[in-house]
C-alpha positions as CSV (number, residue, x, y, z in Angstrom):
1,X,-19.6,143.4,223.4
2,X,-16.8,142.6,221.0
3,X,-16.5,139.3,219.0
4,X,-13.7,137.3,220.8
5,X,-10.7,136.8,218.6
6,X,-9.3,133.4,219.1
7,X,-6.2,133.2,216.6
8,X,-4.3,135.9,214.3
9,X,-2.9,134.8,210.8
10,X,-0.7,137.0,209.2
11,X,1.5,137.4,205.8
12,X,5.1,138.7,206.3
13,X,6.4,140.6,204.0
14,X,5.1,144.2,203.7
15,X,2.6,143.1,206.6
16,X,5.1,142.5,209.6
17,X,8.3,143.8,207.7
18,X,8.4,146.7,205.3
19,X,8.0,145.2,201.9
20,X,11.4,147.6,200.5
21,X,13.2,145.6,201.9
22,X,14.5,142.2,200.6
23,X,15.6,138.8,201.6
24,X,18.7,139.7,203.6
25,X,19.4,140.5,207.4
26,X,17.3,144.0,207.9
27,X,14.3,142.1,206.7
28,X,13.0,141.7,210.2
29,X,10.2,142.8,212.0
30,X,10.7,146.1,214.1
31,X,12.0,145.2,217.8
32,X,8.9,147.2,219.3
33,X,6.5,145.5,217.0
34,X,7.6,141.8,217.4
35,X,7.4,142.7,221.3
36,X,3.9,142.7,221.1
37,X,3.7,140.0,218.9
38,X,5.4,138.2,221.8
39,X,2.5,139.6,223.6
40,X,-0.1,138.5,221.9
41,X,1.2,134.9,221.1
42,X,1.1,134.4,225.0
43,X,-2.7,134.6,224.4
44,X,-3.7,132.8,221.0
45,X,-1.8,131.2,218.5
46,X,-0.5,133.8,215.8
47,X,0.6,132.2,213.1
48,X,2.4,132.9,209.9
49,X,1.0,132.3,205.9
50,X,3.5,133.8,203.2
51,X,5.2,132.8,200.0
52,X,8.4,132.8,202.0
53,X,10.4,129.4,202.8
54,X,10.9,128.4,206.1
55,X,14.6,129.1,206.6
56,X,13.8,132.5,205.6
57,X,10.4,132.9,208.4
58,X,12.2,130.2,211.2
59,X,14.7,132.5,212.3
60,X,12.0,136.0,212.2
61,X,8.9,134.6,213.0
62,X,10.2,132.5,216.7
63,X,6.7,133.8,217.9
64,X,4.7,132.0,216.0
65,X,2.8,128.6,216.5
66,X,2.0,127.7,213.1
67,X,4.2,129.1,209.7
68,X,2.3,128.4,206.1
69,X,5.6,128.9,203.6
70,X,5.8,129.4,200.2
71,X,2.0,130.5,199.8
72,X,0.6,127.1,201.5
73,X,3.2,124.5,200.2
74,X,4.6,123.1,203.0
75,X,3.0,124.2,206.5
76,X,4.8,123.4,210.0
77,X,3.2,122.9,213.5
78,X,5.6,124.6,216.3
79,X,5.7,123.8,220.1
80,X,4.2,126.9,221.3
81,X,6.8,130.0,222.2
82,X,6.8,129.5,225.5
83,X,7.4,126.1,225.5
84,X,10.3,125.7,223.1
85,X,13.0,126.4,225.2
86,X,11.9,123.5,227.7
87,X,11.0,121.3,225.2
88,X,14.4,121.5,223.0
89,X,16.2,121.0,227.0
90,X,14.6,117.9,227.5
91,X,14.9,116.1,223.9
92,X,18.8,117.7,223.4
93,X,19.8,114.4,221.2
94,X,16.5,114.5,218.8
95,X,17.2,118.2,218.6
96,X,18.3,118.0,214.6
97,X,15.7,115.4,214.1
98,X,12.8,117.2,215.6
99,X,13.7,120.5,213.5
100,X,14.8,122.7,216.4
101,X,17.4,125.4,215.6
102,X,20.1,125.3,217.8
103,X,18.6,128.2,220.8
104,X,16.1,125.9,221.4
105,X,13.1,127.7,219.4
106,X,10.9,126.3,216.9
107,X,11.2,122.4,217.8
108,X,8.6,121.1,215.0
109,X,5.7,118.7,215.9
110,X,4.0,118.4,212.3
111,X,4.9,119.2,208.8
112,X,2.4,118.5,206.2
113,X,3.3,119.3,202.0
114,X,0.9,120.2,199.8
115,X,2.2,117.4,197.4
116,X,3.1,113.9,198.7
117,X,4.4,112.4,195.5
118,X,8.1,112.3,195.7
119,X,8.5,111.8,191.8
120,X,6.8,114.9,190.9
121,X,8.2,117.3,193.5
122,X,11.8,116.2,192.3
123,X,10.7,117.1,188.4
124,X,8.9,120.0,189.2
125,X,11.9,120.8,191.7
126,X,14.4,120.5,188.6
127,X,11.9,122.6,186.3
128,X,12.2,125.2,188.8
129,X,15.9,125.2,189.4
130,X,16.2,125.6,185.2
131,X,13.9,128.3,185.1
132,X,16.0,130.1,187.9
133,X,19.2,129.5,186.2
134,X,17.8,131.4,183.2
135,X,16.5,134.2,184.3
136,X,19.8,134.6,186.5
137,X,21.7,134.6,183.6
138,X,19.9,136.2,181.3
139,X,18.7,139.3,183.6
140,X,21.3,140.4,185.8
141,X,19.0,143.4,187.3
142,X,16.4,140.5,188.6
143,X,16.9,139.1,191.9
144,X,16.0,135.4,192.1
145,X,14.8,134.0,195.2
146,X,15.1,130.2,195.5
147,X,12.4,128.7,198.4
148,X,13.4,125.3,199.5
149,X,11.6,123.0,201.6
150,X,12.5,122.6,205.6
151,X,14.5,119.8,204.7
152,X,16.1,121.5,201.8
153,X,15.3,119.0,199.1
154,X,12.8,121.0,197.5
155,X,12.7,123.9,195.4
156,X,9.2,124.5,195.7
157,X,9.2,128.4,194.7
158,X,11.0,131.0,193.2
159,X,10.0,134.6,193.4
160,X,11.7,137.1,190.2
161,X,12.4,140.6,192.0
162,X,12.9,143.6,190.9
163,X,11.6,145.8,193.8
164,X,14.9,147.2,194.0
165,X,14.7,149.1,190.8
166,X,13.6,153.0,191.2
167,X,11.3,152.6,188.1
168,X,8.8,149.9,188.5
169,X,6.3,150.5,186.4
170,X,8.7,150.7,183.4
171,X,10.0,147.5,184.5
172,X,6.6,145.9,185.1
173,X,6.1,147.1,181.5
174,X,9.4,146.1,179.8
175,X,10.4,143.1,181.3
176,X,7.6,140.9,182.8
177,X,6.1,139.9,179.1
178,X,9.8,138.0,178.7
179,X,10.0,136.8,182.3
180,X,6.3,135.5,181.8
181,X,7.0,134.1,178.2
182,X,10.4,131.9,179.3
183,X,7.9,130.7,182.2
184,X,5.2,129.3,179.7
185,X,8.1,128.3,177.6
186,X,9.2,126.2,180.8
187,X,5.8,124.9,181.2
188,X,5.6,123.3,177.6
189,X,8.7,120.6,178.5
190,X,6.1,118.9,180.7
191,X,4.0,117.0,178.6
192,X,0.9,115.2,179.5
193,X,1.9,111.9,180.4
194,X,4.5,112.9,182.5
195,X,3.5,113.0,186.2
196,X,4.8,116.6,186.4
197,X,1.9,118.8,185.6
198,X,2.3,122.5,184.7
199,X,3.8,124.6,187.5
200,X,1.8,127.8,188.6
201,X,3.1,131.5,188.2
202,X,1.2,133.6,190.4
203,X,1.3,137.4,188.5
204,X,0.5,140.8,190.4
205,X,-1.3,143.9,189.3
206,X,1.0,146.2,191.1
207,X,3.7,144.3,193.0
208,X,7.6,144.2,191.4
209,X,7.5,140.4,191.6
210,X,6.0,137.5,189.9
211,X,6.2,133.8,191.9
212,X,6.2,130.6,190.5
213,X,5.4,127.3,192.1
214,X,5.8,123.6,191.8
215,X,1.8,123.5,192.6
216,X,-1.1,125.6,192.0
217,X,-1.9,127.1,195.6
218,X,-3.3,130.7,197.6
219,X,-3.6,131.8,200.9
220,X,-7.2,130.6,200.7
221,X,-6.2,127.0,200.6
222,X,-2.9,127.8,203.5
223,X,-5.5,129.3,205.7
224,X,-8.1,126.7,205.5
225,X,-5.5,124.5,206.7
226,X,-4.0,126.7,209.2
227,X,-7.4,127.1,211.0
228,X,-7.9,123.3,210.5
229,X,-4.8,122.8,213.0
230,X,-5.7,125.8,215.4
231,X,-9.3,123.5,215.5
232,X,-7.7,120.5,216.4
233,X,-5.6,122.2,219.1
234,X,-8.5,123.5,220.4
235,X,-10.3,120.8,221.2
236,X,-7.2,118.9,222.5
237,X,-7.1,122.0,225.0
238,X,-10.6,121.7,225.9
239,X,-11.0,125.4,224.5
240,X,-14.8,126.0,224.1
241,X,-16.7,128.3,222.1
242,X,-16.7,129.8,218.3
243,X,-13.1,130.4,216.5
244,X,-13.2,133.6,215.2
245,X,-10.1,134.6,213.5
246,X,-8.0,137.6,212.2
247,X,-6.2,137.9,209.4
248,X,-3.5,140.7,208.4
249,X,-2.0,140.9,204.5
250,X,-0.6,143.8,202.0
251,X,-1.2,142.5,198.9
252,X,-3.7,140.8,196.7
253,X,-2.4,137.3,197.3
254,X,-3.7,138.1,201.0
255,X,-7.4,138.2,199.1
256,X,-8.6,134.6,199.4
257,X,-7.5,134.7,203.3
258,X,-9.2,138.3,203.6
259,X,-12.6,136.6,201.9
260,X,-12.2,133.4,204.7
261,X,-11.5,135.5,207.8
262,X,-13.9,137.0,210.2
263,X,-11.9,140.0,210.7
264,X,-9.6,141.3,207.8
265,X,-7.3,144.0,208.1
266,X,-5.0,145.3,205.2
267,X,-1.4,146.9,205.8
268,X,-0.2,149.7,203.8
269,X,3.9,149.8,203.6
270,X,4.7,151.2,200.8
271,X,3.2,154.0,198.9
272,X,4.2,153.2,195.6
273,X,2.0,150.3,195.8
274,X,-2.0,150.0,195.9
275,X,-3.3,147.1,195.6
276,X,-7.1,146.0,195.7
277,X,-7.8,144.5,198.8
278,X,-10.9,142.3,200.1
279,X,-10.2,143.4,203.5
280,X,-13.0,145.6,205.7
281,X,-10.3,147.7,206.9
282,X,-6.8,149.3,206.5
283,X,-4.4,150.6,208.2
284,X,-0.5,152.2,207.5
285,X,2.2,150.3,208.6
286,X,3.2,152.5,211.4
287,X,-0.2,152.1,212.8
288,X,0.0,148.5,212.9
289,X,2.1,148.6,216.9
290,X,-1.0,150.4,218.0
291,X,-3.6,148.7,216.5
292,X,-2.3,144.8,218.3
293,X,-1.8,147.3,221.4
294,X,-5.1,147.7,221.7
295,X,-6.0,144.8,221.3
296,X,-4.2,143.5,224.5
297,X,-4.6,146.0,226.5
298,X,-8.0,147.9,225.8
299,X,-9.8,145.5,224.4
300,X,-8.6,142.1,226.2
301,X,-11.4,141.0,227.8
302,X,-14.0,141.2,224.7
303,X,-11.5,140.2,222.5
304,X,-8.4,138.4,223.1
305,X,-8.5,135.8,225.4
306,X,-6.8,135.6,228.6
307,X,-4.5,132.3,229.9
């Protein structure tokens, strides 16, 4: 008999959408793949942790219950999917208040940020927006990806890119020491008495990228509150028995939510990448459509639940 799963949490990028491609239009899931999705969010809550911002996942991700952004910074509680479209129709003049977009998907009923002291998120916010600045005008080959809180006051991350280069070794070889050097050098205008403390640059062995943050944070911490909220629903719903939960990732910021889950599976998108992962399995991206098949349909009753 097979362990029932009782919720999926999953990264984005280069998980559910090829990681070549960037932030821009054709970085959405595959329509056969987010059909099943659809599928299995009818059955538990899938939910979303990645270092992207909400106005990037909101509009990709209308599946989900629950979406983590920018790697645990600022999490959001949805109405569930099939429950949106009423929900939005009966509460049409709290519509912009409540976070809904306007076809009635993804009305918000909790948002919780990792930092609740306005005074450093604004510093830290304008440290951010300085180090993005620089690097933008100082290397015009690196793509810099601004991640603002839902209610676009923040800049809580920034992600340097440079997936789009052919050679990106060379690159990881040639230009992260200066990206990572102007990042320390950004670091050292906070001194200690200053209620700003040092943002967090989260570095990759094999990845074209490097991330910065207003806050230190990992999937490890985004998940432990993601499962925290799929606890409390639980009970709410009178759902009995032991949560046993999946998690999906590519890359080795997935590794402190592969260590917490009770069933980690690593996704392979790209070949030019091959990062370490604490997962117990993997499997290619292409594979991915068939492996949540299964689940639904050969394995349902051991181990997705049914409504």
């Amino acid at each position: 008999m097979q362990e029932q799963i009782t919720a999926i949490l999953s990264d984005y990028d280069g998980t559910l959408c090829p990681t070549n491609l960037l932030r821009s239009k054709d970085a959405a899931i595959p329509v056969g793949l987010e059909d099943i999705l659809w599928e299995v969010s009818k059955r538990i809550p899938f939910c979303i942790i990645s270092s992207k911002d909400y106005h990037f996942l909101r509009p990709r991700t209308k599946f989900a219950k629950i979406l983590s952004c920018i790697l645990g910074i600022e999490t959001l509680t949805l109405t569930s999917p099939n429950e949106r479209v009423m929900t939005c129709e009966n509460n049409k003049s709290n519509i912009l208040e409540a976070g809904c977009s306007s076809n009635g998907f993804n009305c918000i009923e909790d948002k919780h940020l990792m930092l609740d002291n306005s005074k450093a998120l604004r510093a830290k916010s304008g440290l951010l927006t300085n180090l993005a600045d620089s690097v933008r005008l100082r290397y015009e080959d690196v793509i810099v990806e601004r991640k603002f809180t839902s209610d676009k006051r923040i800049l809580a991350g920034v992600t340097f890119d440079y997936r789009h280069t052919e050679d990106w070794s060379s690159y990881k070889n040639s230009l992260e020491p200066f990206l990572k050097q102007m990042i320390r050098d950004t670091r050292s205008f906070s001194p200690s008495t200053s209620p700003v403390q040092l943002i967090y640059l989260q570095t990759y062995a094999r990845h074209p990228f490097l991330d910065v943050y207003i806050t230190k944070c990992d999937k490890g911490m985004a998940f432990d509150y993601v499962t925290s909220k799929i606890s409390t629903m639980a009970k709410k719903e009178n759902r009995k028995g032991q949560q046993k939960v999946m998690y999906l990732g590519d890359s080795e910021n997935d590794n402190p939510a592969f260590m917490k889950a009770d069933i980690s599976v690593g996704i392979r998108s790209d070949d030019r990448v091959n990062p370490k992962l604490y997962c117990e399995r993997v499997i290619k991206f292409d594979q991915l459509s068939i492996f949540l098949k299964k689940l639904i349909e050969i394995f349902s009753d051991d181990i997705l639940p049914t409504n």
